[in-house]
C-alpha positions, 0 to 999 in steps of 0.5 A: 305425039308433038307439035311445033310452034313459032311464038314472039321469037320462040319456038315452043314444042309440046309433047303428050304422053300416055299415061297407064292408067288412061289419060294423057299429060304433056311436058313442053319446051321453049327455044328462047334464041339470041345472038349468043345462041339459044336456050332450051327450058323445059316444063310440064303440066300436072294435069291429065288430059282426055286426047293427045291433042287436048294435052298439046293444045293445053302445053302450047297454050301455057307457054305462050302464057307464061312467055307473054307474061314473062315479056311483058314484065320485062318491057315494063321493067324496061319502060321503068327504067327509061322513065328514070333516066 
């Protein structure tokens, strides 16, 4: 199972999958897009998960958290360095 979702420019794609001893774990990935084209990374969690959807929801929700604190280091850096100016 998979889910889709637009995020601050990204899209960001979860996936679940069984494991053989029960439980689910989710791998995700992020389209960063920009004039040049667009990049894919790709990641996981370790943790195991009851549901497909518990396990999408959770590889959603830790890429909108790592996205937003990977911009938001970025636009800090960016105020930084027009303050030096």
């Amino acid at each position: 199972m998979k889910s889709r979702c637009g995020y601050k420019c990204h899209v960001i794609e979860a996936q679940s999958h069984e494991l053989r001893e029960g439980g689910f774990f989710t791998e995700f990935f992020i389209e960063e897009h920009d004039a040049i084209g667009a990049m894919e990374t790709r990641s996981y969690l370790p943790d195991t998960f009851p549901t497909q959807d518990a396990a999408i929801e959770a590889g959603i929700q830790a890429e909108r958290q790592r996205t937003y604190v990977r911009l938001s280091a970025y636009r800090g850096r960016n105020t930084q360095e027009d303050r030096d100016i």
